[in-house]
C-alpha positions as CSV (number, residue, x, y, z in Angstrom):
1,X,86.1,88.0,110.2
2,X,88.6,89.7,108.3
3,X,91.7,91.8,109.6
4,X,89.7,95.1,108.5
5,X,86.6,94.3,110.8
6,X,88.6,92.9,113.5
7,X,90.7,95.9,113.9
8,X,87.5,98.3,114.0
9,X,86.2,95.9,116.7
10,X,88.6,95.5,118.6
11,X,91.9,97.4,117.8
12,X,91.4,100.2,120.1
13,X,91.0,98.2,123.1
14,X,93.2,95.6,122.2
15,X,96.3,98.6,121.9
16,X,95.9,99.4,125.1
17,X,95.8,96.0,126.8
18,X,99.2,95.3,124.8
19,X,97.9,92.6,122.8
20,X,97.7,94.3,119.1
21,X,101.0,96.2,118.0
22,X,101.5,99.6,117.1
23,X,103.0,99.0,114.0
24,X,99.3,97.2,113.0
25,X,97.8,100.3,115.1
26,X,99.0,102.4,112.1
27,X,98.5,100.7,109.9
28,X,95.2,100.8,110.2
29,X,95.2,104.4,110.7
30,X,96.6,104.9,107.3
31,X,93.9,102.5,105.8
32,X,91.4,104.5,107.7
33,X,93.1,107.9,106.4
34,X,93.0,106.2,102.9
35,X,89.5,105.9,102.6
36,X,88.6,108.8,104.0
37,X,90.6,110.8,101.2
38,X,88.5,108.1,98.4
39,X,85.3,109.3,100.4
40,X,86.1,113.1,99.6
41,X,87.0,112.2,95.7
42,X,83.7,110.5,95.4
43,X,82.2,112.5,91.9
44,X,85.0,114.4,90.9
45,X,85.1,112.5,87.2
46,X,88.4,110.8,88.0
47,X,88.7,107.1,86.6
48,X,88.8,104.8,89.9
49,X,93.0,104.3,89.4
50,X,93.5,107.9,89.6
51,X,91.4,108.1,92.7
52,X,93.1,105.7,94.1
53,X,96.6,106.6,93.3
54,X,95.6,110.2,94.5
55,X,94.4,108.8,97.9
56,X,97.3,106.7,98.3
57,X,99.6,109.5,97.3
58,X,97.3,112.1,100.0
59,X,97.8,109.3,102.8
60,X,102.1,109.3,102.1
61,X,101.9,112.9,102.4
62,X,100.1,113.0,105.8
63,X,101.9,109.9,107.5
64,X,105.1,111.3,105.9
65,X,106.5,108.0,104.4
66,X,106.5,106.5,101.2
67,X,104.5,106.0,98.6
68,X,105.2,102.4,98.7
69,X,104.5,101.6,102.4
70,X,101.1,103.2,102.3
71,X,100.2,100.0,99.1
72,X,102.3,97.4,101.7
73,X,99.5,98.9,104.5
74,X,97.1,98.5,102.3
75,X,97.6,95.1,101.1
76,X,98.0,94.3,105.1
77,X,94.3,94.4,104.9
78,X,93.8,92.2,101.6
79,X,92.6,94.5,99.3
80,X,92.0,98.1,98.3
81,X,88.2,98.4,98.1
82,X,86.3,97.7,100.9
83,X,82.7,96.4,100.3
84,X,79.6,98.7,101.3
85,X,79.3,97.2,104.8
86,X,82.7,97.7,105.5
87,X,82.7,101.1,105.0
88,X,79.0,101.6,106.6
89,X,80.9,99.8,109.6
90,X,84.3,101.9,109.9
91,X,81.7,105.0,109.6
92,X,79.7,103.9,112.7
93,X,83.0,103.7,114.7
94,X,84.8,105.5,117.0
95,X,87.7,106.9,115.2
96,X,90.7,106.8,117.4
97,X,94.3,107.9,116.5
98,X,97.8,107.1,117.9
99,X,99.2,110.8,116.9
100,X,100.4,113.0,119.5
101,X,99.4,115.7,117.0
């Protein structure tokens, strides 16, 4: 089990009980908020780096940090592009947020 799938599985749950930080708590969200935005580019005629640095740059502007931090999150999870089944499984969740807004 990777970091991605254990934090779908169990990050929720695992925040409130105390035993998975906040900081990890977002940054999942942002990971989560980063492939949404690639899910709405999907057949725009970008190139995939474009895409990608658009959704990164989409995801800075929401969480309101840098550009930067939003690649460190996403390396957190080992890599950029999740495989089909990961992003079947993130779909079939419950999306939960740590925003007051």
């Amino acid at each position: 089990m990777n970091r991605f799938e254990f934090m779908i599985r169990n990050g929720k749950e695992g925040v409130r009980l105390g035993v998975i930080q906040i900081d990890l708590a977002i940054k999942y969200e942002a990971y989560i908020t980063y492939l949404e935005f690639m899910e709405s580019m999907k057949g725009n005629g970008q190139t995939e780096y474009k895409k990608r640095a658009a959704a990164v740059q989409l995801t800075a502007d929401k969480f309101n940090i840098s550009y930067s931090t939003i690649w460190r999150y996403l390396a957190f999870f080992d890599y950029v592009t999740p495989t089909k089944e990961e992003i079947t499984l993130y779909k079939n969740q419950t999306r939960w947020t740590l925003s007051n807004s």
